[in-house]
Structure formats: structure tokens, C-alpha cells
C-alpha positions in Angstrom: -1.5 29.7 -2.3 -4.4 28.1 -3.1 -7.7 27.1 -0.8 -8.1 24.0 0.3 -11.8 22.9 -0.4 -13.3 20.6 1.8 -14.9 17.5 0.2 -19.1 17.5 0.6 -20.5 15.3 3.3 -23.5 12.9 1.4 -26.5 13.8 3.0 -28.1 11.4 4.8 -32.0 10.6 4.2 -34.3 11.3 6.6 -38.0 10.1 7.0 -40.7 11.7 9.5 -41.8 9.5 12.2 -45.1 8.7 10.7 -43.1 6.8 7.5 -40.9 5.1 9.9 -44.1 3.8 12.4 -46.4 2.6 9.1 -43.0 0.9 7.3 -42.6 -0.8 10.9 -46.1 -2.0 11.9 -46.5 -2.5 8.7 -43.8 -5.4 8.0 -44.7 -7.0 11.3 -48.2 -7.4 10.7 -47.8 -8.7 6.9 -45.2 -11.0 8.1 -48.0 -12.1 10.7 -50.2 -12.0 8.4 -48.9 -14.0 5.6 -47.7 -16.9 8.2 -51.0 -16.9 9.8 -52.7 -16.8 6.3 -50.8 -20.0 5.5 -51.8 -21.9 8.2 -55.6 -21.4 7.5 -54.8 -22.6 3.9 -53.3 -25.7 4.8 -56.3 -26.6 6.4 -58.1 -26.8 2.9 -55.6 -25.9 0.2 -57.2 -23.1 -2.1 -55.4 -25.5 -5.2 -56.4 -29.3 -4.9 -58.6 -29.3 -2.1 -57.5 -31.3 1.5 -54.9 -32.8 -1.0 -53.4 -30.6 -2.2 -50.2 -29.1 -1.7 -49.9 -28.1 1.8 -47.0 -25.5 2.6 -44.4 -26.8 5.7 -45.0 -25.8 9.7 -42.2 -23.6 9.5 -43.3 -20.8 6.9 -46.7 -21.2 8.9 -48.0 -19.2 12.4 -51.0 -20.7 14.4 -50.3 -24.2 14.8 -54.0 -25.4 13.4 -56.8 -23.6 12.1 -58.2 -21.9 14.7 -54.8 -20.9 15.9 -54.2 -19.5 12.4 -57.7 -18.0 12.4 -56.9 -16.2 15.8 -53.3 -14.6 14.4 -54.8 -13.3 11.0 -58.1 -12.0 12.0 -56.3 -10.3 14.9 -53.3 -9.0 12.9 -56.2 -7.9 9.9 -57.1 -5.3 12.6 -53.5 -4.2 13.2 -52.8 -3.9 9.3 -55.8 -2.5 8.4 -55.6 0.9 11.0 -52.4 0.9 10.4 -53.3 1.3 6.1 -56.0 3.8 7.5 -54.5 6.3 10.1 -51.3 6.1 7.1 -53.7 7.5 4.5 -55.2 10.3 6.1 -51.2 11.0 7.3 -49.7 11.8 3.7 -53.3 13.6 2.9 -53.1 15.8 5.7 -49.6 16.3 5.3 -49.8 15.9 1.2 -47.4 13.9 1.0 -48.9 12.4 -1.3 -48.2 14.4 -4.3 -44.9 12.9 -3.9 -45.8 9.9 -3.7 -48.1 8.3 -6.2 -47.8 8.5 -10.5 -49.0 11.5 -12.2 -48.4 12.9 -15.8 -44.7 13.9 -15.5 -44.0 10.0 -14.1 -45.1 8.8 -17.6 -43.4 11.8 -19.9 -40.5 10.4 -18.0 -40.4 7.3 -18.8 -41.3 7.9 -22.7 -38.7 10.8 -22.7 -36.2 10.6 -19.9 -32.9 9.7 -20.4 -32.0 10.3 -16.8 -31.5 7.0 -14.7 -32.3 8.8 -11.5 -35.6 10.1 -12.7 -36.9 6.8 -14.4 -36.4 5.3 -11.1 -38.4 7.5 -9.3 -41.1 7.6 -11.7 -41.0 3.7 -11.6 -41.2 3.5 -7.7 -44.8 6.0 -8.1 -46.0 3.9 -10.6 -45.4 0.4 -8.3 -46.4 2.5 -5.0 -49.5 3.2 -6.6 -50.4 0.0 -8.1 -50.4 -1.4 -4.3 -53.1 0.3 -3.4 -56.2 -1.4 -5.2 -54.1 -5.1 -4.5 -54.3 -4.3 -0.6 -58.0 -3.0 -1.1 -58.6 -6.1 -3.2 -57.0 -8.4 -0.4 -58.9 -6.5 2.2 -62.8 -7.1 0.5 -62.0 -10.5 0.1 -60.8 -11.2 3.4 -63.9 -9.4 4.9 -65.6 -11.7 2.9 -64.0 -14.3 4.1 -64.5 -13.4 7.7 -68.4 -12.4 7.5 -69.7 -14.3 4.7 -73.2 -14.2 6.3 -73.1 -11.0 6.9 -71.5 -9.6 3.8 -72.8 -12.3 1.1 -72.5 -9.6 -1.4 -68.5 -10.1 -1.8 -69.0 -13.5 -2.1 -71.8 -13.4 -5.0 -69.3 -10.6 -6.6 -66.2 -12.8 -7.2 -68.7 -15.5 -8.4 -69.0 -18.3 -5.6 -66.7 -19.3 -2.2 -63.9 -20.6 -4.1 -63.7 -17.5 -6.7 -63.5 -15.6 -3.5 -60.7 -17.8 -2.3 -58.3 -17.5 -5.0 -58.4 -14.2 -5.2 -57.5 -13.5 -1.7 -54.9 -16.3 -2.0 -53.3 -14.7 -5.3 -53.3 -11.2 -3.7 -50.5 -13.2 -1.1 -47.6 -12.9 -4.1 -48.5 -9.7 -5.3 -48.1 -8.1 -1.8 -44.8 -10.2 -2.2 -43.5 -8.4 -5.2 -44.9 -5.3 -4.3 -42.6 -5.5 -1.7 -39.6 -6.7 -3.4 -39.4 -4.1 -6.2 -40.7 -1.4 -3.6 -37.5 -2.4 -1.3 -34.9 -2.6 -4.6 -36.1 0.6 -6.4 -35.9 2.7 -2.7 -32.1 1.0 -2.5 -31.3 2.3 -6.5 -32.6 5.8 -5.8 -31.0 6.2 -2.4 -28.8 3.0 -1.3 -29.2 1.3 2.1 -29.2 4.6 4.0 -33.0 5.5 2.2 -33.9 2.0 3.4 -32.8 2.2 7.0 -34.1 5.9 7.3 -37.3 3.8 6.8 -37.2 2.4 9.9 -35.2 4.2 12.6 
């Protein structure tokens, strides 16, 4: 007679609740963000000045500029703190020795031969790569905000308009940032990982 061996149930990945608040608040207020971000540029397109190309109502939050104004200075707050309370979270908890690229990430990908690993080491090296974008996106929007006050940023990306496209170009970085952070999660750990993001 021979034992009957039951078949192993796939764990199913779990987050803490500090992940699964920043992910949340964190998609909101860049969704609010970018829409509201879009609406201020169509009021003097970074690319061709008042005729330039001009991106349609419905990708854009606000309704005119000061509307637009309203949302993205408002939702800046939300991100921002958000970004903040976040860090000190996974270096508190050190979570973040799992989470950004060190030595081993880059053996790995030079050496490795296992898929699993090389996607890991991948997701470090794009999770850490967001970091000086968002700072990046953050100075220049401060500078955009305070210019008076803070004429410094302004001077340091060379005039107004310098200062414009970069803030503008940091918009499709975020973008992919968040495209090839939501496909490499899926490849290491399929839609469960993702949803374990979340709730």
C-alpha cells in the first residue's frame, strides 16, 4: 500500500499593510497627478508654445488652468508625504535591503543563468532607478511652484523653459517606470504578487 501524498498548495504572496497603503495612494495621486499636470500644459504647451500640440479634455483633470493648478499642487502634497512617510517605512523596517540593487544584483545578471533570479535583480535595478526620476520631478516642480522663492532651481536647469522640459520629460519616465515595475512583479510572482499589492 502505498501513501497517498497530497499535492502542495502555491503559497499565496503577501505584503504588509504599509506596501499595500503607499502602492494605493500612490497610484491615485500619480493618476491625479499626471491628468492634472496635463491640463496645466495645455495652457502653454512645453513643445511649440500656445500652438503647439495640445493633449484632448479627456486624458486632462482641472478643466482650465487654475483648475489644473488646484489638482496638481494639491495632489503634489498627497504624493509627496506619501514618497516620505514610505521611506522612512522600509528604513525602519529595512526593508530596504531587499529592495534596491546591490553587488549580487549585477554578478547576477553577468553570471546567472537562472530566469527567476535575473528578474529579480532586474526589478532592484528599475526600483532603484525611480528614485532620482521622482526626486528630479519633485525639484523641478518646486521650482515650478515657487520660482520667486526658489530661483536657484530655475538658474540650475538653465532658464524657465529648461526647467519645463525637464519636469515635462520626467511625465514618461514615471510612465515606464511603472510599466516595467508592474510586468517584472507579474513574471516573478504572477497576478497574485500584483493584487497582494493592493488588498
Amino acid at each position: 500500500m502505498t501513501a497517498t501524498i497530497p499535492p502542495k498548495t502555491p503559497k499565496i504572496p503577501t505584503q504588509a499593510i504599509g506596501a499595500k497603503i503607499f502602492h494605493s495612494i500612490n497610484i491615485i495621486s500619480l493618476f491625479l497627478m499626471l491628468t492634472s499636470g496635463l491640463q496645466i500644459y495645455n495652457a502653454n504647451p512645453v513643445f511649440g508654445g500656445r500652438e503647439g500640440l495640445h493633449i484632448p479634455p479627456i486624458f486632462t483633470l482641472g478643466g482650465w488652468l487654475a483648475g489644473g493648478r488646484h489638482w496638481h499642487f494639491a495632489t503634489m502634497w498627497l504624493f509627496s508625504l506619501n514618497l516620505l512617510w514610505y521611506g522612512f517605512y522600509i528604513l525602519i523596517t529595512r526593508r530596504w535591503r531587499h529592495r534596491f540593487v546591490g553587488a549580487n544584483d549585477i554578478k547576477a545578471l553577468q553570471k546567472s543563468h537562472n530566469s527567476q533570479r535575473l528578474v529579480y535583480a532586474w526589478h532592484r535595478i528599475v526600483y532603484t532607478s525611480i528614485i532620482p526620476i521622482l526626486l528630479l520631478a519633485l525639484l523641478t516642480g518646486i521650482g515650478m511652484y515657487k520660482p520667486a522663492q526658489f530661483p536657484w532651481i530655475v538658474e540650475m536647469f538653465g532658464d524657465w523653459q529648461g526647467l519645463r522640459i525637464i519636469h515635462f520629460t520626467s511625465v514618461p519616465m514615471v510612465i515606464i517606470f511603472a510599466i516595467a515595475h508592474f510586468l517584472l512583479g507579474r513574471k516573478a510572482g504572477g497576478e497574485k504578487l500584483i493584487e497582494s499589492m493592493f488588498w
